[in-house]
C-alpha positions as CSV (number, residue, x, y, z in Angstrom):
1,X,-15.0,-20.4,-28.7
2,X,-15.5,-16.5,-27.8
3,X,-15.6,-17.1,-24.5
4,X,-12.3,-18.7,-24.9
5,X,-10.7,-15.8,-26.6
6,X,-12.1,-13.1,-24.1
7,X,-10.2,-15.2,-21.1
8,X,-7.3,-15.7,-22.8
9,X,-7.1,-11.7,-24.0
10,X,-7.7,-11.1,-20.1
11,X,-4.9,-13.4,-19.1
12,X,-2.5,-11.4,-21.6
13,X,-3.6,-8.4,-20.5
14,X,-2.8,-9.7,-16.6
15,X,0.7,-10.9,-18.0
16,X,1.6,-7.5,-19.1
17,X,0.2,-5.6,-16.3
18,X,1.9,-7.7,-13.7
19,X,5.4,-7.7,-15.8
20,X,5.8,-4.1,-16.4
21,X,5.4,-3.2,-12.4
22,X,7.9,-4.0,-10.0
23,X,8.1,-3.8,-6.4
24,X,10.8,-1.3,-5.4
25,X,10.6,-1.3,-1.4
26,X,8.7,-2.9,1.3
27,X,9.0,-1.9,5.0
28,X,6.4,-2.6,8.1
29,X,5.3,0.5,9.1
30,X,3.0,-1.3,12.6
31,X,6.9,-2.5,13.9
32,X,9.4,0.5,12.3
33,X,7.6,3.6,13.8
34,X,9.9,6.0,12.1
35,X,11.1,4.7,9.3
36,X,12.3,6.7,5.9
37,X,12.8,5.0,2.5
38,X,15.2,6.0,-0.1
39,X,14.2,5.9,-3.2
40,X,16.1,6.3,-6.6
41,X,13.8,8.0,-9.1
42,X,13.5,8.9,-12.5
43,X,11.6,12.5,-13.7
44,X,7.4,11.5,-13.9
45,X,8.4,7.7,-13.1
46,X,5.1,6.8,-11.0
47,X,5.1,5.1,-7.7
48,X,2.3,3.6,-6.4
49,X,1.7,2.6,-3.0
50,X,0.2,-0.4,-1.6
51,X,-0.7,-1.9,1.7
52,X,-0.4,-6.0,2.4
53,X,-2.3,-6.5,5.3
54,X,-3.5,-9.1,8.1
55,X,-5.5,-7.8,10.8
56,X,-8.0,-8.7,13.8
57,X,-10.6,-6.5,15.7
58,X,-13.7,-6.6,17.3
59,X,-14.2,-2.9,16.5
60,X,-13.4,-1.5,12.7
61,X,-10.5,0.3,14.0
62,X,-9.5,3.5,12.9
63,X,-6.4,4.4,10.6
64,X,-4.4,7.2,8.4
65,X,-1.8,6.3,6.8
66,X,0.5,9.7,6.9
67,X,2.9,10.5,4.3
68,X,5.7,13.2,3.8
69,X,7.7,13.5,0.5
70,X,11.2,14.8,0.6
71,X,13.9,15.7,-1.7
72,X,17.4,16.3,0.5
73,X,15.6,18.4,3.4
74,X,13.2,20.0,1.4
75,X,9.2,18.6,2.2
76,X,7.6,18.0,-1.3
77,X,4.1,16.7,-0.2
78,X,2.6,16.1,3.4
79,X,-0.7,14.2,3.7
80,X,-2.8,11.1,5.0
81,X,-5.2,8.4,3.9
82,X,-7.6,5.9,5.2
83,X,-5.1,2.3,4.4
84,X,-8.3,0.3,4.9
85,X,-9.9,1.6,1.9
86,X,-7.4,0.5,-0.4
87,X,-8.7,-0.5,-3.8
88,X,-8.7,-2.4,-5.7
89,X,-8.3,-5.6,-3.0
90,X,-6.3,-8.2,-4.4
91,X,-6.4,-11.6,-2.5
92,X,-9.3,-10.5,0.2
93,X,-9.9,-12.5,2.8
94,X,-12.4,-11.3,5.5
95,X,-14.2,-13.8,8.0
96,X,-15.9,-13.4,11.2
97,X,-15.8,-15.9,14.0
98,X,-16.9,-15.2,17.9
99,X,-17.6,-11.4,17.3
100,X,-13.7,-11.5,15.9
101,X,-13.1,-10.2,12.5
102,X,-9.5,-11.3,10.4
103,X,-9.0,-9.0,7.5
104,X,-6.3,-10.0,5.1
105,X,-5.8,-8.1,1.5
106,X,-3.0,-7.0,-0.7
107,X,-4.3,-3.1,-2.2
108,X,-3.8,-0.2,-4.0
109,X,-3.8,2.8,-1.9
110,X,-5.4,6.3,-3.7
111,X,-2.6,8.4,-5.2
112,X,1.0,7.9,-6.5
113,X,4.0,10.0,-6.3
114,X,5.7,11.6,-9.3
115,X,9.2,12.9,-8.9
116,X,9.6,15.6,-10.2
117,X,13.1,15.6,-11.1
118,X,16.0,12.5,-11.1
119,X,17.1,11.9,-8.1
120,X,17.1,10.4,-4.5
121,X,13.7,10.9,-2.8
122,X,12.8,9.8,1.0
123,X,9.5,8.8,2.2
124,X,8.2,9.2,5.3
125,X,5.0,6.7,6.4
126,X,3.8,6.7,9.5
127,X,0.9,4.8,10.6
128,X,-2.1,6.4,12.7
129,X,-4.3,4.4,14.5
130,X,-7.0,4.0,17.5
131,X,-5.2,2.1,21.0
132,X,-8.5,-0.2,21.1
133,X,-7.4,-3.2,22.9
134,X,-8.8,-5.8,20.5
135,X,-6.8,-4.7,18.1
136,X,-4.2,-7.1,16.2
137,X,-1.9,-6.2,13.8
138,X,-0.2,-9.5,12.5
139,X,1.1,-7.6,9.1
140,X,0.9,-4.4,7.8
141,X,3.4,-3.5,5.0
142,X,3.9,-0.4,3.0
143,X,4.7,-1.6,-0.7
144,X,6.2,0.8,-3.4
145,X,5.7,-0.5,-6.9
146,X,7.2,1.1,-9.9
């Protein structure tokens, strides 16, 4: 019977985590090289940033993920992160077959942004990575969750 109640208080706690987030944008930043996203925001309303991805390699490849923050023309935060250590990893899915690796995951990149004022913000993600031929990108999606 405890063991019952401890799942069931997880599920609950699952429920409410999942309801009270909302994705707010989605854009492929491997296909829309220069891409900026409007946001509306609210004063200290979070924004969390997520990757869905689906790739192949032979080699780990190499990757920042390189942000800039704006509000109007001003540049509120500049900086870069490694996407493939997202965390946590929802949905992984990593095989091997013929020297080929296919890594697919849904995860939490490190950091948020904070506006720090009402208003319209604009991201700006671009995606860095290595040319190695054995490369595939099938998906990878910036996510913005509120």
């Amino acid at each position: 019977m405890n063991s019952n109640k401890g799942y069931i208080v997880f599920i609950f706690f699952i429920i409410i985590f999942f309801s009270c987030t909302s994705e707010i944008a989605r854009v492929d930043v491997f296909k829309n090289k220069n891409v900026s996203i409007q946001v509306d925001c609210e004063k200290q309303q979070e924004i969390d940033l997520y990757i869905d991805c689906d790739i192949e390699y032979t080699e780990l490849p190499l990757m920042v993920m390189d942000f800039e923050f704006y509000r109007g023309e001003e540049q509120l935060i500049k900086g870069g992160l490694d996407p493939l250590l997202a965390s946590p990893k929802l949905d992984e899915v990593k095989t091997e077959l013929d020297g080929v690796t296919h890594w697919k995951f849904y995860g939490k990149l490190e950091g948020n942004f904070i506006p720090p004022s009402d208003g319209v913000f604009s991201i700006r993600p671009t995606l860095i990575k290595n040319n190695h031929p054995n490369l595939k990108v099938n998906k990878f999606e910036l996510v913005l969750v509120r």
